[in-house]
C-alpha positions in Angstrom: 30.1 57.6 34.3 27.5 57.7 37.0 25.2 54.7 37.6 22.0 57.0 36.1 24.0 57.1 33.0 24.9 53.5 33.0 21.6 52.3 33.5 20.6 54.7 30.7 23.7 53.2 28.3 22.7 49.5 29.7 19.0 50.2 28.1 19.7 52.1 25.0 21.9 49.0 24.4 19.1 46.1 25.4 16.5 48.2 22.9 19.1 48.0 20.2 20.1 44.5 20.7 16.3 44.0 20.8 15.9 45.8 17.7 18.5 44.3 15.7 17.4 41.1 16.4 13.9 41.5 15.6 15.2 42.7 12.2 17.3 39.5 12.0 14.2 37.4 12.6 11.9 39.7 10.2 14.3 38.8 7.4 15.0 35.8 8.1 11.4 34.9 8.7 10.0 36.6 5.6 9.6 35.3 2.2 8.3 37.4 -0.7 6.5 35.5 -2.7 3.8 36.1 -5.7 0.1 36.1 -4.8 -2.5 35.5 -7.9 -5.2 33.0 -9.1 -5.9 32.0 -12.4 -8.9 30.3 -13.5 -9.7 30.3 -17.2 -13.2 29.1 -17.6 -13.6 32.9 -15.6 -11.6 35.0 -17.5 -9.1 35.9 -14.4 -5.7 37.3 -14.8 -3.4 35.1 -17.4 -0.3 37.3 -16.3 -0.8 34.3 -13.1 0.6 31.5 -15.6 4.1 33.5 -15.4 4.0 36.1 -12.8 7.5 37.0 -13.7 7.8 37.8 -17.2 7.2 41.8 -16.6 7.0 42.6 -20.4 3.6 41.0 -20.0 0.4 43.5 -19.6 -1.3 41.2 -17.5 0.3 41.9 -13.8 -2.3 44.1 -12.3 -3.3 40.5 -10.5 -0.5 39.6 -9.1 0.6 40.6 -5.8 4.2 40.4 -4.2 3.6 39.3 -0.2 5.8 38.5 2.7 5.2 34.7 3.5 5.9 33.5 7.5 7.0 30.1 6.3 7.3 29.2 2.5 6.1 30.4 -1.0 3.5 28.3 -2.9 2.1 27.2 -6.2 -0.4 24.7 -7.5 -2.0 23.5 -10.4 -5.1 21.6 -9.8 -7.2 20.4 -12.8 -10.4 17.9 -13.6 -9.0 16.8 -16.9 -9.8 19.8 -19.5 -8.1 23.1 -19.9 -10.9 25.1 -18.9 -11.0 23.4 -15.4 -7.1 24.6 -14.6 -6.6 26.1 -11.9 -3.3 28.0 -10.5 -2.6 29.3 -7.2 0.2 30.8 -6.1 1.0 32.8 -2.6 2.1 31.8 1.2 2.1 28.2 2.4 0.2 29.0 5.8 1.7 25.7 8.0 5.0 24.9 8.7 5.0 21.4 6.3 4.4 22.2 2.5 4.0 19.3 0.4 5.9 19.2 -2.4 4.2 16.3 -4.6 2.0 15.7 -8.1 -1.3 13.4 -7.8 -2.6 11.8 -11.3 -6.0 10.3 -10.6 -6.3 8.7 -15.0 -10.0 7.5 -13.9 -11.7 10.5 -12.3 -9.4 12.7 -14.7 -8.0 15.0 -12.2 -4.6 15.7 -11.5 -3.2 18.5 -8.6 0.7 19.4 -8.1 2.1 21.9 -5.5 5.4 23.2 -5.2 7.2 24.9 -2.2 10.1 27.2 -2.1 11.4 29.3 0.5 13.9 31.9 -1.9 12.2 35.1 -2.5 10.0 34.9 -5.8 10.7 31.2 -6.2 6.8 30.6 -6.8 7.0 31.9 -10.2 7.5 28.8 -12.6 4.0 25.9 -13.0 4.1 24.0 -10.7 5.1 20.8 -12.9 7.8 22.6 -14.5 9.4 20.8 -10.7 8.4 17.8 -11.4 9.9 16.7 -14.9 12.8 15.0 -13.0 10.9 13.8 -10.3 10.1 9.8 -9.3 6.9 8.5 -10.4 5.4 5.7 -7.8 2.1 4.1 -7.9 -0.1 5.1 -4.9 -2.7 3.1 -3.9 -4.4 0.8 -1.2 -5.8 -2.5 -0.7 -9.3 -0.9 -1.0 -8.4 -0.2 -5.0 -8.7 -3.3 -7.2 -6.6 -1.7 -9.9 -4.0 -1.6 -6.7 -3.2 -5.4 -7.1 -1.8 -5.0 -11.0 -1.7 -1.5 -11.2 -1.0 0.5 -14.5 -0.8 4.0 -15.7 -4.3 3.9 -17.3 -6.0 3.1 -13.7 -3.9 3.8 -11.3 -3.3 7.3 -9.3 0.0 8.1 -9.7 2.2 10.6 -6.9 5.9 12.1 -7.0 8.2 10.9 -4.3 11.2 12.4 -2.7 12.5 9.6 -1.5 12.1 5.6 -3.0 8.7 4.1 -4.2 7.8 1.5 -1.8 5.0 -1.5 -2.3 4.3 -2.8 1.3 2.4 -6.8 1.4 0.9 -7.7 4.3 0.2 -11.7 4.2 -3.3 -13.4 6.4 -5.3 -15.3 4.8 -5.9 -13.0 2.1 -2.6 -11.3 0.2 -3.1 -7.4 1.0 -1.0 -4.6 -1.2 -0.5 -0.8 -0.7 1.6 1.1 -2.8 3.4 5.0 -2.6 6.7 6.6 -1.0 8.8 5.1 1.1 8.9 7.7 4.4 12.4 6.7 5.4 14.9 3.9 4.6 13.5 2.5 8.1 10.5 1.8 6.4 11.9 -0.8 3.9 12.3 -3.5 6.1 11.9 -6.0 2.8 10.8 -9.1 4.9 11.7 -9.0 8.2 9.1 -10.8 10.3 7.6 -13.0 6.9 4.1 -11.4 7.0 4.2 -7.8 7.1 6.7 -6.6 4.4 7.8 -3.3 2.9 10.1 -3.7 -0.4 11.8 -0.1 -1.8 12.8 0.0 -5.6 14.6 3.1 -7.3 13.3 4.9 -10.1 9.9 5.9 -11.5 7.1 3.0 -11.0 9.2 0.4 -10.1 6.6 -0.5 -7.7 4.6 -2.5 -9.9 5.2 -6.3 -9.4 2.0 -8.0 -8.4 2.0 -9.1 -4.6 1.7 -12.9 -5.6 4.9 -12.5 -7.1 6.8 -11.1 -4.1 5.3 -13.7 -2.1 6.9 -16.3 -3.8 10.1 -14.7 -4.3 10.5 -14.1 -1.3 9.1 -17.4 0.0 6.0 -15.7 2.1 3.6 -18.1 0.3 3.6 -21.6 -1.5 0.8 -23.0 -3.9 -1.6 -25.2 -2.9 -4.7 -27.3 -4.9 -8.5 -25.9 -3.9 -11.0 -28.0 -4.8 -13.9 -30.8 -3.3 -15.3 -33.6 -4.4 -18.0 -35.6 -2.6 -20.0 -38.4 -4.3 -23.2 -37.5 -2.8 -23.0 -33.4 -3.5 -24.6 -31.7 -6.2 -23.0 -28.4 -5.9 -20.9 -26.5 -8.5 -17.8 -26.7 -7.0 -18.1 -30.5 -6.7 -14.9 -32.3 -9.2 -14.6 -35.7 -9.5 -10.8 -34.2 -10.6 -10.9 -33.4 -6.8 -10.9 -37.3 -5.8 -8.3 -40.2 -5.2 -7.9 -40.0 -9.0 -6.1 -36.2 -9.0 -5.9 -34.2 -11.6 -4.7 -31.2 -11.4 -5.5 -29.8 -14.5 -9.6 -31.0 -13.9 -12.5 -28.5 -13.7 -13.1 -27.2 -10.4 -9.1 -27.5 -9.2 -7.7 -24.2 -8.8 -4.0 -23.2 -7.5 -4.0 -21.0 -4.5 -1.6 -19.3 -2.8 -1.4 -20.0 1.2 0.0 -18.6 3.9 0.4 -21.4 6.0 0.5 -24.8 4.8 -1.5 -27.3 2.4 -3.9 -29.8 3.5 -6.0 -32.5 2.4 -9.3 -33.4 4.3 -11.1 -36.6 3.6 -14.4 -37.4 5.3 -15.7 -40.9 3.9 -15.4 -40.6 0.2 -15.6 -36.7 0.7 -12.3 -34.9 -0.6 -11.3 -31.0 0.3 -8.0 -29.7 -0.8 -7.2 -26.7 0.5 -5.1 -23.9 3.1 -4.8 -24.1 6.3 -4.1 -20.6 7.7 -3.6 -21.4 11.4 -1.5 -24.6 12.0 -3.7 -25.3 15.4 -6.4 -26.3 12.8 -4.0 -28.5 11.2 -4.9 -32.0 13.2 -2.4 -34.7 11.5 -3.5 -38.4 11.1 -7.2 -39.8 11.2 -9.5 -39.4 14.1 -11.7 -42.7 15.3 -15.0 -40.7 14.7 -14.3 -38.1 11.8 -12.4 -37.0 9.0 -8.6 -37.0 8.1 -6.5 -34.2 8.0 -3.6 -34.7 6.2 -0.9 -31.2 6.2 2.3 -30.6 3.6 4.3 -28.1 3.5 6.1 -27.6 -0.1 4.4 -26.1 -3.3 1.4 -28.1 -4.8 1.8 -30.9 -1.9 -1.9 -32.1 -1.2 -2.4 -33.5 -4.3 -3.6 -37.4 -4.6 -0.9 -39.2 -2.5 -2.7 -39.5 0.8 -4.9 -42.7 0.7 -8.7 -42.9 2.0 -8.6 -46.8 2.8 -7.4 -45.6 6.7 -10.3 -43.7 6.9 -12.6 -46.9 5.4 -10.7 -49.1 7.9 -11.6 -47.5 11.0 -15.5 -48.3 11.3 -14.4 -52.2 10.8 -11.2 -51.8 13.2 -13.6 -49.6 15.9 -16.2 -52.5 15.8 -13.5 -55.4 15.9 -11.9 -53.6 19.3 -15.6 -53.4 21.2 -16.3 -56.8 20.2 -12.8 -57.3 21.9 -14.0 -55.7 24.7 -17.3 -56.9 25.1 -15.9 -60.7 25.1 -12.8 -60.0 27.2 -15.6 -58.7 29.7 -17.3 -61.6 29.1 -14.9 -64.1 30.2 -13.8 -61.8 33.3 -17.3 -62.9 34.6 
């Protein structure tokens, strides 16, 4: 064979080669899936609910197209049947969701399902879901977030584990959907921002002061004041050297720091104290006293005021001290 003919051969078999592997790609690539919308309140084509039930008269709609990436079909609806809508055709981006949304207080409720086998698109959508978990999905921004329930809450399908992350500062934070990966339960790691992972279908419920305590994040403290001289609301003579802890105005708090007890004169304040470089032990010459506990329920009435009655006498007994030991040094 002369080189002509070679070269010939060599390029017939690189446009083959070519060929062949664009036809690999193509059907690799290439889904068939059903195209069609269905919206009832319109009137459009019912043969949409089950695109593949061919006795039915109703497939004029419906189209059969190749997809790049993945077939699709969704079912999004604002509460009544004649605001259903289905979709069903290609998934144009790489990542399809596969997931349900319940939203009970706006009344809507939107599922999509992907597939990538030819013609797979041909069931409603939450027909895929009937097996699926059930978490609660929400953020600290809900209310309905802290005890959440199926009559408030949005509810989402997971693929993975529900997930209820608690973030601890001076105020308890709570968000609540699927856990991304099993990195992401990392229950309590560093004792402020944790992520706890629960199997099964809205397990994710407990309220977050309850997995603060269990997991020893928070402890209870008394929040109250009392001062002689005040008028306000929140004043309670319950507050004062005679405790009570069951007495109007004395409320149970959780904390993420310690307790503390401030008295200033006859002036009583029970409360947290968030950041411990606030937290000044003992009794200051000029000032209050600041008394910290850590334990559940530990500021109650134990501390004594008389230290803090003391020090105007004991201040005024050491300058006269001073003022005759100067005294006799001249």
């Amino acid at each position: 064979m002369d080189s002509k003919s070679a070269g010939n051969c060599a390029g017939a078999v690189v446009i083959f080669t070519g060929i062949m592997f664009f036809g690999i790609a193509r059907l690799t690539v290439a889904t068939k899936c059903y195209k069609c919308d269905f919206w009832p309140i319109n009137g459009t084509d019912e043969g949409c609910l089950y695109p593949n039930d061919f006795s039915s008269v109703w497939m004029d709609g419906i189209e059969i197209v190749e997809c790049e990436h993945a077939c699709f079909v969704s079912n999004n609806s604002l509460g009544g049947p004649e605001s259903i809508h289905i979709s069903r055709g290609c998934y144009e981006d790489e990542y399809c969701p596969d997931i349900c949304l319940v939203d009970p207080l706006d009344g809507w409720e939107s599922c999509t399902h992907c597939c990538d086998d030819d013609l797979c698109n041909d069931l409603l959508p939450e027909e895929n879901f009937e097996d699926s978990t059930w978490c609660y999905d929400c953020g600290s921004h809900d209310i309905d977030c802290v005890n959440p329930s199926m009559e408030t809450t949005v509810r989402t399908t997971c693929d993975t584990a529900c997930e209820m992350n608690v973030y601890i500062s001076e105020q308890t934070s709570v968000m609540r959907g699927c856990a991304l990966s099993e990195d992401d339960c990392n229950d309590c790691d560093d004792k402020e921002d944790c992520t706890f992972c629960c199997e099964g279908s809205f397990c994710n419920d407990a309220p977050p002061d309850v997995i603060a305590r269990k997991s020893n994040l928070t402890q209870d403290c008394f929040s109250c004041y009392y001062s002689p001289d005040a008028f306000e609301v929140q004043d309670s003579r319950a507050c004062g050297t005679e405790f009570d802890p069951n007495g109007v105005g004395v409320e149970l708090v959780q904390c993420s720091g310690v307790c503390k007890k401030v008295v200033s004169g006859q002036s009583i304040e029970r409360s947290c104290v968030h950041n411990l470089e606030d937290c000044h032990a003992g009794c200051r010459i000029f000032g209050s006293c600041t008394y910290c506990c850590e334990g559940n329920n530990c500021n109650t009435g134990h501390h004594s005021i008389h230290i803090n009655i003391l020090l105007p006498f004991l201040t005024a007994l050491f300058v006269c001290f001073m003022i005759q030991r100067h005294r006799q040094l001249l």
